[in-house]
N, C-alpha and C positions, 0 to 999 in steps of 0.2 A: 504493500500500500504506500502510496504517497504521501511526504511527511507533513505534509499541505490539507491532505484530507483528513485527516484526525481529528478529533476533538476532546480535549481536555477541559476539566475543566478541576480545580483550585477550590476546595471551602474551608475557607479559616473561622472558629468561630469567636464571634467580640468580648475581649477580656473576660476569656473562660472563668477561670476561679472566681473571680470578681463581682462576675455578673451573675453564677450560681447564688453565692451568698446572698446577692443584692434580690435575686427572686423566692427564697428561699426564706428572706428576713424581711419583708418589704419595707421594714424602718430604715434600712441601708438604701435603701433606691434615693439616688440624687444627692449619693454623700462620697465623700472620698473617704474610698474601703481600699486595702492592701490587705492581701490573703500571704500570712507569714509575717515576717521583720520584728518591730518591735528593736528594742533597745540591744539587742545582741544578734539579731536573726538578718535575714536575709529575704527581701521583697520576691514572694514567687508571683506574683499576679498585682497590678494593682489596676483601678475602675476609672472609665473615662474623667469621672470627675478629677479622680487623685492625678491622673497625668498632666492635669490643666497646671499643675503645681511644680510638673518636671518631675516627677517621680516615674521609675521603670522597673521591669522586674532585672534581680540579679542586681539591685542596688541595696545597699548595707539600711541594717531598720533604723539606724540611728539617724542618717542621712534622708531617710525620707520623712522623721519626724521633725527635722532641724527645717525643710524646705515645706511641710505641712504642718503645725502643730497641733492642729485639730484630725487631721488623719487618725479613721478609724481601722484599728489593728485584730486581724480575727484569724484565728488559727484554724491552718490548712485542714482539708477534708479529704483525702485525695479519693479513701472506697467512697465518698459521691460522684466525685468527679469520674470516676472509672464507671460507675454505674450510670450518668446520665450520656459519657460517652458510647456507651454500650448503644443506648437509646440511638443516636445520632447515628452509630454506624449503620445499625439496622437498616433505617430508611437509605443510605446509600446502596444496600447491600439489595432492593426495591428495584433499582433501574439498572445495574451492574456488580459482576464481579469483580472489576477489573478496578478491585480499590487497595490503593497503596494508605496505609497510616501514615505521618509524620511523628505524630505526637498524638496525647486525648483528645485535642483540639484542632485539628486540620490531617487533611489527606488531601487526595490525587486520586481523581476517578476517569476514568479512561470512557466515554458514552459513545464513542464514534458508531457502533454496535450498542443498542441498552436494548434493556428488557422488553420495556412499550414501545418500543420502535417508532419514539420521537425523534424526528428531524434536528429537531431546534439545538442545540446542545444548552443555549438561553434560557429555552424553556424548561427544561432540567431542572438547571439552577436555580430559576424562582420559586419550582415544585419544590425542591428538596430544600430551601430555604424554608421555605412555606410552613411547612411539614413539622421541620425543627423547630419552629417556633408554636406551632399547637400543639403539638406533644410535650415539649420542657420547657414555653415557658421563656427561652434565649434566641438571641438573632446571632445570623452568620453572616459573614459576604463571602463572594466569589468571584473567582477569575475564569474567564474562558479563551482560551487560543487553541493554537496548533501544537505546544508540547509545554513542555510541564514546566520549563524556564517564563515562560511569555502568563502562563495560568497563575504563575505566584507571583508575580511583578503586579498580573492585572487584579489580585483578590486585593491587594492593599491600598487600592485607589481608591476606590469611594466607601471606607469604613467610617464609621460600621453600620452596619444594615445593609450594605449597598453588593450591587457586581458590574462587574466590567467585560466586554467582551473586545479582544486586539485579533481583532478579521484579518484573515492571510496576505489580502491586499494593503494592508494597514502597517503590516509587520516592519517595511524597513524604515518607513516614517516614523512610527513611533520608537522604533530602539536608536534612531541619530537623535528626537529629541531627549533623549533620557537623561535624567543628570546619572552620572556616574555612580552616587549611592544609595542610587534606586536598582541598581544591580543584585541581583539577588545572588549569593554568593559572593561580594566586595565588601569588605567591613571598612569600619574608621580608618586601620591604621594604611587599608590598600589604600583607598579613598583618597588617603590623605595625601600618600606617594604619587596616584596620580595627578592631581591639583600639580604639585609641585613638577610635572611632566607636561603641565599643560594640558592637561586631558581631562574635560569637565563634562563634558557629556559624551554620548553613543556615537555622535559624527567624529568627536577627535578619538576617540579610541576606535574606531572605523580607519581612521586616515594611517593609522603604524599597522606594517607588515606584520607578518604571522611572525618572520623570523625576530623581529624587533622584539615582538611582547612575548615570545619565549626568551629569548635573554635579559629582558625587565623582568620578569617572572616566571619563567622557569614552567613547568609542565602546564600551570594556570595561565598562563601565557595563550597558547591554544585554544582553549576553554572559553577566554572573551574575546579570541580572533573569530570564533563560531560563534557565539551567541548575540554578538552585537549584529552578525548576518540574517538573526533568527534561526541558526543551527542550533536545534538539540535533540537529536535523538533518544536519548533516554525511555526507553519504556515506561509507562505506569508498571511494575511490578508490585503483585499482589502477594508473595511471598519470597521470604527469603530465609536461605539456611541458617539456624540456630547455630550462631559463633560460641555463645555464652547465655546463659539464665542467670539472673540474679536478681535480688530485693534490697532496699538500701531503706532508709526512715531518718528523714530528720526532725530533731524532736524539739516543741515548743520553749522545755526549759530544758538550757544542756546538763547533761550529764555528768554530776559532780566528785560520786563516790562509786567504786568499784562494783557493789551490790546491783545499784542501778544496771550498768554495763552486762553484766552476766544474763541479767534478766532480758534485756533487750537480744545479747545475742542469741539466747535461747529461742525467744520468739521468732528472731530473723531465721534462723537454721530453722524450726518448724515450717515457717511458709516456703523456706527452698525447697525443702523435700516437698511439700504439698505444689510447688512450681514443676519439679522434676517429675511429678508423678503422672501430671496435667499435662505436660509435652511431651513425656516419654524419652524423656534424656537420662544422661549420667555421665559425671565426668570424671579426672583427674584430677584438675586442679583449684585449689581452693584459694580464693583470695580476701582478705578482709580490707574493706576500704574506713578510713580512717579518719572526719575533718573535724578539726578541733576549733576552740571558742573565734581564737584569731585567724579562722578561713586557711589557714593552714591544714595542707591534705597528705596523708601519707598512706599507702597500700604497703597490704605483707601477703604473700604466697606460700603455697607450701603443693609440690605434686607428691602424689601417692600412686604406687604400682596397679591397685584396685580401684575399679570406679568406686564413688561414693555415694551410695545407696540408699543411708537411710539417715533418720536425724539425730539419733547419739552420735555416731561418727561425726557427722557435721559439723555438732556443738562442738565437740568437744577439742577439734583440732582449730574451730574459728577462737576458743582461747588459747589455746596453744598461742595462736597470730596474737591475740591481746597480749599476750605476756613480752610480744617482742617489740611493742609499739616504742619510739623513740622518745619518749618521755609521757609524765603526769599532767593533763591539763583539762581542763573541761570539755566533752564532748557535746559536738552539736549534730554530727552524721554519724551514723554507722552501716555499713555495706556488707552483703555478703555476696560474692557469686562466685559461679564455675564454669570453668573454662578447659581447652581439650575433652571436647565432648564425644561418648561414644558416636563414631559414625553411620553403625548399623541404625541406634536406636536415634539418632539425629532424626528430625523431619523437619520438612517445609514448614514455619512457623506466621503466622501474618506478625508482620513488625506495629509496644510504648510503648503512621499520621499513619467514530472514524468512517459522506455525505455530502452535498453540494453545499459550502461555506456560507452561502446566499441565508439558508436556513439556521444560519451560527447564533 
């Protein structure tokens, strides 16, 4: 098929955690909510209101209380969130299989072929928007192109509640006017290197040779000599082989005294084995991940000859890894997963996110 004739289409949904809480408490609607942070924590989600303020997620809680002082602080939920995403997937799962997850909150669904043998792939979108919002309650937006670079550039354009569709004839006009950190895949610090190259938007990073932006950047170099073309192939992939399973928790107040810790890994090693049982894995190797009060992260390992099967073994060698942690300090994460996984018992796991164009 031609890479032309496809249709993707991108559903991010708006300030997931956030906007849960905010339907969930309706006293929070139209207030600046942050799900997590607090005075030692870390912002995982925070609500249109709070971002008017500069606040984002993966900013320190102290920092978004110093920049909102009225910011309201509510601790994560995440079995809802995995349960109302559940909901969400469903209805995709309605018009196609061809759904890639990102996260709880966004995926990648491939409609070029769907179930109701709608044309539109727009039409799609506003169903399945639609849908999500009478069922839970929250709004999505959406991107719709030709491949899965063009579908996530366009979901973030008219948010939230909103979608976007960049039509095949559209394609190279819109990636020359693009500013440069609307690339999906360019962080701050490319971003910034480009500026200083002179390259601010899709026409000047258009104008340097393939050979040029692999020597500015090395394998990624390629990556935006094709994309600013509207090159990406990429499939929607709906599954992919299990590298590793793990469960990790981070906790409201950290974890001051050793008692605490045991208790927690104990439970961490129950739900692996209840993960391993669920996917039908088993691996070698055990790793325990580590992050302490000051964002400081440290992992320990340990491989063993026989897969690990059940949840005494688990526990017992994830303290083993506690005893070799590199010092005493408060804990605010703790991790467990495994990795080298039997091959045999490996499977296909879905990954915690193609019509006449006229009809797009």
């Amino acid at each position: 098929m031609n890479a032309a004739d496809r249709k993707i289409i991108h559903v991010d949904m708006d300030a997931f955690y956030a906007s849960v809480e905010q339907h969930d408490n309706p006293e929070l609607k139209g207030k600046p909510v942050c799900v997590g942070g607090g005075q030692y924590g870390v912002v995982a989600a925070a609500s249109y209101e709070a971002r008017k303020y500069g606040i984002r997620s993966a900013m320190p809680g102290r920092i978004a209380l110093e920049k909102c002082p009225h910011l309201i602080v509510v601790k994560p939920r995440f079995q809802r969130y995995k349960e109302i995403s559940g909901q969400i997937r469903d209805i995709f799962y309605e018009y196609t299989d061809l759904v890639e997850p990102l996260s709880l909150d966004e995926a990648y669904l491939d409609v070029t072929e769907n179930k109701k043998g709608i044309s539109s792939a727009n039409t799609i979108a506003r169903e399945i928007r639609q849908k999500i919002f009478e069922r839970t309650g929250l709004t999505a937006s959406a991107g719709i192109s030709v491949n899965k670079f063009l579908a996530k550039v366009a979901s973030d354009y008219n948010k939230p509640n909103g979608q976007k569709t960049i039509h095949p004839t559209q394609v190279l006009e819109f990636m020359e006017k693009l500013p440069i950190e609307k690339f999906y895949g360019i962080g701050k610090v490319t971003a910034n290197r480009m500026h200083e190259l002179h390259i601010f938007n899709g026409a000047d990073l258009k104008a340097r040779s393939e050979q040029e932006l692999t020597t500015l950047f090395g394998k990624s170099g390629k990556y935006y000599y094709n994309v600013v073309r509207g090159i990406h192939e990429n499939p929607v992939r709906p599954h992919r082989i299990a590298k590793s399973v793990g469960v990790e928790e981070t906790f409201w107040e950290n974890l001051a005294d050793e008692e605490s810790v045991f208790e927690q890994l104990k439970t961490l090693s129950k739900e692996l084995e209840t993960r391993m049982l669920k996917k039908n894995v088993k691996g070698k190797a055990l790793t325990l991940k580590i992050k302490y009060r000051d964002f400081t992260q440290y992992t320990r390992s340990k491989s063993v000859e026989e897969f690990f099967s059940d949840f005494s073994r688990l526990n017992s060698i994830a303290l083993e890894l506690w005893k070799l942690r590199p010092y005493d300090r408060p804990v605010r994460l703790l991790g467990l997963s495994l990795s080298n996984l039997d091959s045999h018992g490996s499977k296909k796991v879905s990954v915690q996110l193609k019509i006449p164009f006229e009809d797009i």
